[in-house]
Backbone as CSV, one residue per row, in Angstrom:
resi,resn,N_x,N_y,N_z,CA_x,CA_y,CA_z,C_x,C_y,C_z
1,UNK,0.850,-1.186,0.000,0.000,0.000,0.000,0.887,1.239,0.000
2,UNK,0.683,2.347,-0.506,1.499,3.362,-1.075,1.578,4.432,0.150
3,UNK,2.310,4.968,0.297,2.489,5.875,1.663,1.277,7.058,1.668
4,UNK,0.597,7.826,2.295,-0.708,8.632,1.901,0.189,9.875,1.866
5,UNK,-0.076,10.786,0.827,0.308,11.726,0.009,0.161,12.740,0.984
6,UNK,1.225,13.515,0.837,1.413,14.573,1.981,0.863,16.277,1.211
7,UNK,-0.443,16.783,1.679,-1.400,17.963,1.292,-0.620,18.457,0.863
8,UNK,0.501,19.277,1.874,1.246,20.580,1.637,2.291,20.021,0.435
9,UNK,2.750,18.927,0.893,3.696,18.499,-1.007,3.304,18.776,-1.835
10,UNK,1.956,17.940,-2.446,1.255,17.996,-2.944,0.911,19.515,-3.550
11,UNK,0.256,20.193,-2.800,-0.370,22.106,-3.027,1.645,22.420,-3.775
12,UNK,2.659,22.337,-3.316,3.519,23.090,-3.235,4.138,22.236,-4.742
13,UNK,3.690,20.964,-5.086,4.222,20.470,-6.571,3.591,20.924,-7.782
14,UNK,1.853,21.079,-7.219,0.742,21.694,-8.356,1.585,22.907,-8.681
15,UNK,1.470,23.747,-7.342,2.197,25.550,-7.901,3.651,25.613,-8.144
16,UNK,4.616,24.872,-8.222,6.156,25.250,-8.499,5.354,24.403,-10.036
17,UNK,4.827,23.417,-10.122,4.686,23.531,-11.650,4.152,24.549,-12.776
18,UNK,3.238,24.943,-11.862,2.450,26.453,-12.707,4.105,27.629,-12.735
19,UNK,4.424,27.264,-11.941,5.821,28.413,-11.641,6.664,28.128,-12.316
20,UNK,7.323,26.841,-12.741,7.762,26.380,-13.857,7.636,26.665,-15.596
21,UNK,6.354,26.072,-15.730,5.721,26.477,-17.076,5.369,27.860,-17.292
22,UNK,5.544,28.901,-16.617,5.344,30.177,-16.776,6.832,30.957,-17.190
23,UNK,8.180,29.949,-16.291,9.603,30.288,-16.633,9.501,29.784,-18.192
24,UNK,9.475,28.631,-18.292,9.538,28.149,-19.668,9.407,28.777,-20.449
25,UNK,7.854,29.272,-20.300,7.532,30.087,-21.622,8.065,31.504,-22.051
26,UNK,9.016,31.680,-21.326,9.828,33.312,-20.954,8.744,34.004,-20.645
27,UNK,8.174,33.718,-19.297,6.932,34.600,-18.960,7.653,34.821,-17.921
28,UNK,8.002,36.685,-17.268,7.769,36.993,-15.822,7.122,36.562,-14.968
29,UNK,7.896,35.230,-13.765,6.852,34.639,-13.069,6.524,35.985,-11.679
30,UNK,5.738,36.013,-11.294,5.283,37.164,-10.590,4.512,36.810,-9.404
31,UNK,4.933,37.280,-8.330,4.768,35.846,-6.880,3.292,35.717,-6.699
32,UNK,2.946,34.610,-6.291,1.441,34.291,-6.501,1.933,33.419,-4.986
33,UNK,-0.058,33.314,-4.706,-0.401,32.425,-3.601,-1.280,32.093,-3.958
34,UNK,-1.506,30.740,-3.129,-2.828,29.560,-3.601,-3.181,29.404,-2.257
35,UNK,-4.144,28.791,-1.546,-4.576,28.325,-0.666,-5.014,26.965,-0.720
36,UNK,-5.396,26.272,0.274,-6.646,24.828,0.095,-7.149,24.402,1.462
37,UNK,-8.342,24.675,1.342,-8.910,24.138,2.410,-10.072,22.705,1.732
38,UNK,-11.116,22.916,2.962,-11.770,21.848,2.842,-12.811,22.240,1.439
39,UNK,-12.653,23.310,1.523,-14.145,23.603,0.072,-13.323,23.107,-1.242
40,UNK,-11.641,23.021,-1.194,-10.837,23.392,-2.185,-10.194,23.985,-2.145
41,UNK,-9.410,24.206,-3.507,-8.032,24.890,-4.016,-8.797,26.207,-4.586
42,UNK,-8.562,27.340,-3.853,-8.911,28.784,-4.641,-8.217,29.096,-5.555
43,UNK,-8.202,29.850,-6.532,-7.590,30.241,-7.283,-6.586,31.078,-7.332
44,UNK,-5.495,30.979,-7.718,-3.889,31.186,-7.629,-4.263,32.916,-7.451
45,UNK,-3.220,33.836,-6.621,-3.945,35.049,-6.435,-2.503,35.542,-6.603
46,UNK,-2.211,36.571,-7.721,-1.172,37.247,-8.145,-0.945,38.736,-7.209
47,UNK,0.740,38.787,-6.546,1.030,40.042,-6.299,1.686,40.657,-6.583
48,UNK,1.753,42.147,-8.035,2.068,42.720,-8.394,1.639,44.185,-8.278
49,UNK,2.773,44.910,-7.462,2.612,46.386,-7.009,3.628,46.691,-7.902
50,UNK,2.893,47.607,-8.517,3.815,48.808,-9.304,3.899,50.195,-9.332
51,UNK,4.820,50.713,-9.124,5.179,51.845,-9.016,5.700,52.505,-9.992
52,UNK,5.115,53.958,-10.771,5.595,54.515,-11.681,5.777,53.595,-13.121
53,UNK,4.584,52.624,-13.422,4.386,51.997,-14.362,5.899,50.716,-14.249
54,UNK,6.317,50.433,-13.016,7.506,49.239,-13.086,7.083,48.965,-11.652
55,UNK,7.133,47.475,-12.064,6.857,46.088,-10.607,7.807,46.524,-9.912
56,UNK,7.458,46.601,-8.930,8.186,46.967,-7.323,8.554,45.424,-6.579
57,UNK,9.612,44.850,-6.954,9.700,43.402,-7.005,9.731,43.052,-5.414
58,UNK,10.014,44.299,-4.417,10.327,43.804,-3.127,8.697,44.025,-2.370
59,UNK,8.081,44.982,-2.614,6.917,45.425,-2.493,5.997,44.681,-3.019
60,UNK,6.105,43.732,-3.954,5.276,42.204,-4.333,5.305,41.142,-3.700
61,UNK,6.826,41.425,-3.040,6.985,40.004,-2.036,6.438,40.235,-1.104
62,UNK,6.504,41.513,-0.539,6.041,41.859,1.303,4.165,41.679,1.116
63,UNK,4.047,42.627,-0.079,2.439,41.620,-0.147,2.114,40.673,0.002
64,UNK,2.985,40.011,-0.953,2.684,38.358,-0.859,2.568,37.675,0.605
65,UNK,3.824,38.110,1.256,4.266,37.497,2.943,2.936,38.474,3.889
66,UNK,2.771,39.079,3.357,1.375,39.699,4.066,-0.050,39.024,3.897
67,UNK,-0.434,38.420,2.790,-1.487,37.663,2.206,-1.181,36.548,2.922
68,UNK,0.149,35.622,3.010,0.121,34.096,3.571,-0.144,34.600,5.115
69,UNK,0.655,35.134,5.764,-0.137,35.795,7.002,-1.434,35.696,7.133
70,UNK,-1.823,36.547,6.718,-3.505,36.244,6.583,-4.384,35.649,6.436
71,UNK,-4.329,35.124,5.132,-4.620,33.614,4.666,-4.401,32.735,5.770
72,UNK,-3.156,32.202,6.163,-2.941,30.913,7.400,-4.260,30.692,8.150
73,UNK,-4.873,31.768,8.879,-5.647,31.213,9.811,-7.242,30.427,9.160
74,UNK,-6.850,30.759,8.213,-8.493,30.638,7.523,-8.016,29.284,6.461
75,UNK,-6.947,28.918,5.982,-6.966,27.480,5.055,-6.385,26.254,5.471
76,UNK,-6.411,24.784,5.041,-5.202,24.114,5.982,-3.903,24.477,5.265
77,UNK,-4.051,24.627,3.927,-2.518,24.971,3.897,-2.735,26.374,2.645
78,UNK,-1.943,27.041,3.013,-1.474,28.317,2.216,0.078,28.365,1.564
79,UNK,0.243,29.296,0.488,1.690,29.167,0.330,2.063,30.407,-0.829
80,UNK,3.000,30.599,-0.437,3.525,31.778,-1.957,4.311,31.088,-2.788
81,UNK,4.819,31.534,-4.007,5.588,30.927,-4.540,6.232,32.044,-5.537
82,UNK,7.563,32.402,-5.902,8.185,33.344,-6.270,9.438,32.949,-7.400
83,UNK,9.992,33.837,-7.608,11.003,34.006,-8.721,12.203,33.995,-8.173
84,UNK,13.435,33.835,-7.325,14.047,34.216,-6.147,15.445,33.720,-6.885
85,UNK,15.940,33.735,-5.345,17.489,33.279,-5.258,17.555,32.008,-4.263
86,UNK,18.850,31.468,-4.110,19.335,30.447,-3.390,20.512,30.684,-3.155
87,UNK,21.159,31.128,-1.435,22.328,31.085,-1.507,23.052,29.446,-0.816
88,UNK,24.037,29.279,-1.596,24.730,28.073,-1.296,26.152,28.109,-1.025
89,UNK,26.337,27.132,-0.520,28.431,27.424,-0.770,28.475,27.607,-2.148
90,UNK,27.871,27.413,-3.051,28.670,27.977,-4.524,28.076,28.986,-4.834
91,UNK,27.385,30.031,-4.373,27.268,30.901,-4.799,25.688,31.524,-4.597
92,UNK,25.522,32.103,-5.596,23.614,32.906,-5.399,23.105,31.949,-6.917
93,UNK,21.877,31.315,-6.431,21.485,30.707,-7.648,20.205,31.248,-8.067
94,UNK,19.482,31.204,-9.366,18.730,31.803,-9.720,17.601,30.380,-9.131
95,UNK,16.585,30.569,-8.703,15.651,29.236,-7.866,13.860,30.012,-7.949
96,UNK,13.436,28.841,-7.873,11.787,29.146,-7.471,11.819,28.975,-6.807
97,UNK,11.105,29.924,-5.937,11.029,29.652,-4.084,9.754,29.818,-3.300
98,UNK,9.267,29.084,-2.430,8.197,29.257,-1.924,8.206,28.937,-0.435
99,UNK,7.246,29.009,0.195,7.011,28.990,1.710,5.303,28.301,1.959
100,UNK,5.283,27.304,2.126,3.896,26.690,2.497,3.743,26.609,4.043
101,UNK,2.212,26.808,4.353,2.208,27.128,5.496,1.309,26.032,6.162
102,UNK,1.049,25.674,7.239,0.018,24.791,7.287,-0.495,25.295,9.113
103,UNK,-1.085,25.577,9.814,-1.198,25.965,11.155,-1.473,25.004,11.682
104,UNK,-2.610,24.515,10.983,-3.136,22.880,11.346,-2.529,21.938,11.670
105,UNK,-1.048,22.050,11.158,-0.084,20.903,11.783,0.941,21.610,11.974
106,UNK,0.792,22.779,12.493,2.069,23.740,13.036,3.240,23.437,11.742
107,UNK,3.252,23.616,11.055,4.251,23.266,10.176,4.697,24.462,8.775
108,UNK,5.821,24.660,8.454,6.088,25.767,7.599,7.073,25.377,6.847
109,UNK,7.043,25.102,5.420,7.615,24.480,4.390,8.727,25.646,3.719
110,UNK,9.769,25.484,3.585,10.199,26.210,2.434,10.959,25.722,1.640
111,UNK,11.000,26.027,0.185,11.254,25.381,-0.804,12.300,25.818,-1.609
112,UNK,12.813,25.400,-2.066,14.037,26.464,-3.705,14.353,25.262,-4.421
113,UNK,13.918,25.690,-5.778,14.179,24.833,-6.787,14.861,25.431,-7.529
114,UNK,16.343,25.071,-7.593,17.342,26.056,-8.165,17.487,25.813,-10.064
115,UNK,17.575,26.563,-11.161,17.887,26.574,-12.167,18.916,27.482,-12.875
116,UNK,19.263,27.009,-13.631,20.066,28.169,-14.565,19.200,27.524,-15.924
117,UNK,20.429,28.595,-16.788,19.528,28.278,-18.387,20.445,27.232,-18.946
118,UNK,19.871,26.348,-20.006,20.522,25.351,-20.571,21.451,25.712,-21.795
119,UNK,22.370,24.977,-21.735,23.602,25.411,-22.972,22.343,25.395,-24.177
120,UNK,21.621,24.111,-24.662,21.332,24.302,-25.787,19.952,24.971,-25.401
121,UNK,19.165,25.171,-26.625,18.169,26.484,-26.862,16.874,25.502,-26.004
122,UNK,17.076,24.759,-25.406,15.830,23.581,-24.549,15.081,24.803,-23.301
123,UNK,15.741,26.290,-23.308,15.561,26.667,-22.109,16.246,26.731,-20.722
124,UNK,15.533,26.079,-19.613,15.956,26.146,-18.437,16.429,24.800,-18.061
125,UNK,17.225,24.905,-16.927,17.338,23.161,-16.709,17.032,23.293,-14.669
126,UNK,16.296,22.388,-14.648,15.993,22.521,-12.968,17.160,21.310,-12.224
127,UNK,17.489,21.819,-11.049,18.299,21.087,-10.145,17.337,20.295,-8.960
128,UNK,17.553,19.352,-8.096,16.651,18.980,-7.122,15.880,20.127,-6.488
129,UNK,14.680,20.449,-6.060,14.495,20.799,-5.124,14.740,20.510,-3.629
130,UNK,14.915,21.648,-2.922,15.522,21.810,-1.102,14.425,22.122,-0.691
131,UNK,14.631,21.651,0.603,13.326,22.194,1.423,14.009,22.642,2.757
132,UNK,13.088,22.865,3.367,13.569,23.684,4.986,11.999,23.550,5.840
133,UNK,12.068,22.684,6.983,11.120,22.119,7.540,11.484,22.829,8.921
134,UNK,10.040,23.680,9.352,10.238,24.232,10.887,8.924,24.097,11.355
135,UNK,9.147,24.703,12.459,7.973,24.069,13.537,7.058,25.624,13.420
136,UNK,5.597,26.305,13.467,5.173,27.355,13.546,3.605,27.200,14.627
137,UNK,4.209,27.946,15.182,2.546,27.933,15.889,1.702,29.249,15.778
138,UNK,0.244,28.830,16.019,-0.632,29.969,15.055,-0.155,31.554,15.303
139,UNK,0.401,32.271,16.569,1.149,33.361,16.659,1.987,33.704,16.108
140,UNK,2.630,32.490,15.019,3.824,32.886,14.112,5.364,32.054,14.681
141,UNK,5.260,32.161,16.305,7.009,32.033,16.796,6.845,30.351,16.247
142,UNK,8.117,30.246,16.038,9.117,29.284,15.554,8.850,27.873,16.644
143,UNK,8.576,27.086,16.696,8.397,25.650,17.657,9.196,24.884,17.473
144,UNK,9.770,23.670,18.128,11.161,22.926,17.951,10.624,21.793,17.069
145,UNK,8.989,21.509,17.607,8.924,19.899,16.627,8.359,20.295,15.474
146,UNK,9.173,19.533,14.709,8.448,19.188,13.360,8.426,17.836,13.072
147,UNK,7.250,17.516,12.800,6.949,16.054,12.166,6.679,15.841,11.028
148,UNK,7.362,15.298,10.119,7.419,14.917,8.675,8.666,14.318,8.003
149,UNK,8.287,13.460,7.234,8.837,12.684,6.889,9.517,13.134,5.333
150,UNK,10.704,13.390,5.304,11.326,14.280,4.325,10.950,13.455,3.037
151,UNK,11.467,12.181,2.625,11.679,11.350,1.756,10.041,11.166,1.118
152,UNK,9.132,11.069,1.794,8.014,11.146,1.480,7.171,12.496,1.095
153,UNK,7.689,13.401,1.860,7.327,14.856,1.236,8.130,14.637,0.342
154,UNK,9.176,14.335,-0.435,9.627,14.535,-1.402,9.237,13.783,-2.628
155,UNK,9.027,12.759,-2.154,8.119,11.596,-3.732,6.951,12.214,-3.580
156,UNK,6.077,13.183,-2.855,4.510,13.810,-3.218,5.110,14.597,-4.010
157,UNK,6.258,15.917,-3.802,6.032,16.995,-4.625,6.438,16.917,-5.883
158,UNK,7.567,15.636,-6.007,7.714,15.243,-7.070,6.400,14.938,-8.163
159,UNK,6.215,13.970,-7.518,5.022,13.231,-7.923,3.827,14.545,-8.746
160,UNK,3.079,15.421,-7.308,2.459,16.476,-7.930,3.248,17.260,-9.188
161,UNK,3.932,16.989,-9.129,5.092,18.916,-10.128,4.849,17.486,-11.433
162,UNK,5.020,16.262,-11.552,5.199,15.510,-12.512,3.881,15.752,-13.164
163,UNK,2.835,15.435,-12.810,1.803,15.756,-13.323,1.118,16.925,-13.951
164,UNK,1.411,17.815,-12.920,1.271,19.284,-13.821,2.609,20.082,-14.096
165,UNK,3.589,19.415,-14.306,4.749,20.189,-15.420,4.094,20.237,-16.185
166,UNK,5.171,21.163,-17.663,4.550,21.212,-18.784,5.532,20.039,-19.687
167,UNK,5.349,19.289,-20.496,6.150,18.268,-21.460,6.977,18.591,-22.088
């Protein structure tokens, strides 16, 4: 019997794929949040503030981190998902990055799926996705336990992003 599919993987493979296929297509991905509760998955909600007719790229994010705020108390899981960086010992990488939230199981996901562009004209090429697993309780502060099982959050988001990549 197959291990039961972990929500927040799951929510966070659907949207890095929409986040994906939007890089692909040389589309400005532009940070969005999704939610899901029990009614469902709402519809992906774009934050773009612009100033003087040009995206205010830091002022899109603080929206964004203002909306998952908000959002949290009201879905089981919420999440942003962005255009970002990754710093590593080798350097600053260009990555999709997101933050899923879940209150319901005190739990706060973050993600970077690092890429560069491919030698030949194929586009982009993606590296594993990372995650970063912490403990959150509904006030926000930081908690020591986290329960989850990495290897298995990782065959869901796989799994989800496989299905809705683009081919």
């Amino acid at each position: 019997m197959p291990p039961p599919i972990d929500p927040i993987a799951a929510l966070a493979g659907e949207a890095f794929a929409k986040a994906v296929t939007t890089l692909a297509r040389g589309r400005v991905l532009a940070p969005f949040g999704v939610a899901r509760s029990d009614t469902g998955v709402e519809e992906p909600q774009q934050f773009v503030v612009s100033k003087e007719g040009r995206i205010d790229i830091g002022e899109s994010i603080e929206t964004a981190l203002q909306w998952l705020e908000d959002e949290a108390p009201n879905a089981d899981i919420c999440m942003i998902v962005l255009d970002g960086y990754l710093s590593s010992e080798d350097g600053r990488m260009d990555a999709v990055v997101g933050r899923a939230l879940s209150l319901k199981r005190q739990l706060m996901v973050e993600i970077a799926l690092p890429y560069e562009s491919a030698e030949d004209e194929e586009g982009l090429e993606f590296s594993d996705p990372q995650y970063r697993f912490s403990g959150v309780a509904e006030d926000g502060v930081e908690i020591e336990t986290v329960d989850v099982d990495a290897d298995a959050f990782d065959n869901a988001f796989r799994s989800a992003f496989a299905k809705h990549a683009p081919a």
